[in-house]
C-alpha positions in Angstrom: 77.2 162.0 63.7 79.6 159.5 62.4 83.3 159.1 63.3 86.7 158.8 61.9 89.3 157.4 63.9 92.9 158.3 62.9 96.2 157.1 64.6 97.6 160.2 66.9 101.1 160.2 64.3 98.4 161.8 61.9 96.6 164.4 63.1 99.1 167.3 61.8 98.7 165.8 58.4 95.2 166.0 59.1 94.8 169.1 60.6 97.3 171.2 57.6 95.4 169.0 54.9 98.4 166.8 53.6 96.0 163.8 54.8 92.8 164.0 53.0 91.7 160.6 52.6 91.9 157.6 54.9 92.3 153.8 53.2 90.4 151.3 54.9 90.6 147.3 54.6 87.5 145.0 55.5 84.2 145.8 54.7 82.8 148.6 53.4 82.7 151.7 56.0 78.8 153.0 56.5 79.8 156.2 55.4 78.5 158.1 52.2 79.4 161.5 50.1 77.8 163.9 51.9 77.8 162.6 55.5 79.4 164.9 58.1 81.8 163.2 60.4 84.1 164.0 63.1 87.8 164.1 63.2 89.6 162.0 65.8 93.3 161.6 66.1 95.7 160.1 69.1 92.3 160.5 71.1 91.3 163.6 70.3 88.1 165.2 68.0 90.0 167.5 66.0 87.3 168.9 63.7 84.6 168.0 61.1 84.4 166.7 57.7 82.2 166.2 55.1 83.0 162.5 52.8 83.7 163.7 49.7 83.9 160.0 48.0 83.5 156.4 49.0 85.5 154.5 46.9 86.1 150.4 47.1 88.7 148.6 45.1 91.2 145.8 46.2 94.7 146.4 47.7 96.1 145.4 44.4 93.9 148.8 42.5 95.5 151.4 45.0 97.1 153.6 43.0 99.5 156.6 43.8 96.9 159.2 43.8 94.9 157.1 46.9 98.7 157.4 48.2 99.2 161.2 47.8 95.1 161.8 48.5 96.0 159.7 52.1 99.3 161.5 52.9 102.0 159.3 51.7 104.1 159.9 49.2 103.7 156.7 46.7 101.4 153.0 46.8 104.4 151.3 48.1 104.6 153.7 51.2 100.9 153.3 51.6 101.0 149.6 51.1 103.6 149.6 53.8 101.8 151.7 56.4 98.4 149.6 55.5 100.8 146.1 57.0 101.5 148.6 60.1 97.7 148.6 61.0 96.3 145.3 59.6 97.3 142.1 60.5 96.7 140.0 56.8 97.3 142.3 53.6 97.3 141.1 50.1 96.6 142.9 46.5 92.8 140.6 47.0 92.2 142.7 50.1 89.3 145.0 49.7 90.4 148.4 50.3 87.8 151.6 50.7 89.3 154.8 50.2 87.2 157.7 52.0 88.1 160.9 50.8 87.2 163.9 53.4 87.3 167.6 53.2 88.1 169.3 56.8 85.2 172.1 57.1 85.9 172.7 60.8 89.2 172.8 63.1 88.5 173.1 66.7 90.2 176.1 68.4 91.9 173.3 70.4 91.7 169.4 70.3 89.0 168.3 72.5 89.0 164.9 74.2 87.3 162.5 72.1 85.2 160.8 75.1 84.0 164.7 75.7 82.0 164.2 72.6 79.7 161.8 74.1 77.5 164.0 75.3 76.1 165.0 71.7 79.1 168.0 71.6 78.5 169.1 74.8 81.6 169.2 77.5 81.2 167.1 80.7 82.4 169.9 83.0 79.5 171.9 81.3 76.8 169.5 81.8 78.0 168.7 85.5 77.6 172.5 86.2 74.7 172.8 84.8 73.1 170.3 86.3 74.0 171.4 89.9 73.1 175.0 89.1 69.7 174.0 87.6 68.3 169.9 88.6 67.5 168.8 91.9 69.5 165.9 91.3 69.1 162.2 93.3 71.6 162.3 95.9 73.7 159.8 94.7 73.9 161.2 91.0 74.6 164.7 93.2 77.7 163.1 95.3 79.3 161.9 92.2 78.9 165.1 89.8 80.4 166.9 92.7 83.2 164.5 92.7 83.6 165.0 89.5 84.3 168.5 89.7 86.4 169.0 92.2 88.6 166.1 91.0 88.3 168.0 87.6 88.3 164.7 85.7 86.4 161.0 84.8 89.8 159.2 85.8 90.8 161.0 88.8 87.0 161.0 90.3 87.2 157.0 89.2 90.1 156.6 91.1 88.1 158.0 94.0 85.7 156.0 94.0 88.0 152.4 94.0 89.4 152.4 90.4 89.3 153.6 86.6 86.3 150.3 86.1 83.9 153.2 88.2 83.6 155.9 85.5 81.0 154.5 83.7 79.0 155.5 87.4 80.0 159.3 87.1 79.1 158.5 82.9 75.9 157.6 84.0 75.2 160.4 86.7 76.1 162.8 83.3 74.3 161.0 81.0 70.7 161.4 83.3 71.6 164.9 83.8 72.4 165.8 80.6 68.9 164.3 79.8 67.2 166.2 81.9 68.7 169.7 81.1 67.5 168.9 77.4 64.3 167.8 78.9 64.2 171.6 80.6 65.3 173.3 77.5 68.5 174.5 79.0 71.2 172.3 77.2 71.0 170.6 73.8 73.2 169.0 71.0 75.8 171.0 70.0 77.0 168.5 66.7 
């Protein structure tokens, strides 16, 4: 599944559906109508949406519908938060408007990096996996940690510094890998 990234001053736009289209400058997004993406604003999945449209013009096209459609009230406003997020803008710029329908709001905003694990939470997998896996020590030692620290950073810190998470990533990853392998866990996306 796909992602849209959203600055955090956003997501209530998002989330009440005053913001349902996202303007884009560069090249053209690998999206298409009819792709289902998630949400993500401020660091957080907020739900899924299907791309209604893929639109690409240059700065200088935008019009005030792309502007109301994207949550602002006129081109000029847009125009303005567009210099806020890109360094060089211009009317040559090319510009891809993305309009998205919400279809799902999570019952509460999930951590974005909790979606690595194809929808499923870490905390889940880690219990899981020491429920169910006769896991290599090692991999053991640091779901464990994990746990009882009850987060990536904190068990990081642990273990000499917020560079060590992608260990406890990787302990998850294998056992998430072999809890699908077993049938017990699978994508949840």
């Amino acid at each position: 599944m796909r992602h849209l990234e959203f600055d955090g001053r956003y997501a209530e736009d998002i989330l009440r559906g005053k913001k349902r289209a996202t303007v884009r400058l560069g090249r053209k997004p690998n999206l298409k109508e009819g792709d289902t993406v998630l949400i993500h604003a401020g660091g957080y999945a907020l739900g899924k949406a299907v791309i209604e449209r893929v639109e690409s013009k240059t700065v200088g096209e935008l019009t005030d519908e792309d502007a109301f459609l994207d949550g602002f009230s006129s081109r000029e406003e847009l125009i303005r938060a567009l210099k806020e997020h890109y360094k060089y803008v211009n009317d040559n710029s090319p510009a891809h408007v993305i309009v998205f329908r919400l279809i799902e709001k999570f019952d509460r905003p999930v951590m974005s990096s909790d979606y690595a694990y194809e929808g499923n939470l870490p905390v889940e997998i880690a219990e899981k996996a020491l429920k169910y896996l006769d896991l290599p020590e090692e991999d053991r030692k640091l779901i464990e940690l994990f746990l009882r620290t009850g987060s990536l950073r904190k068990a990081a810190y642990r273990l000499g510094g917020l560079n060590k998470r992608y260990l406890i990533r990787e302990a998850l990853r294998r056992a998430y890998e072999e809890l699908k392998k077993k049938g017990i866990m699978g994508p949840k996306l």
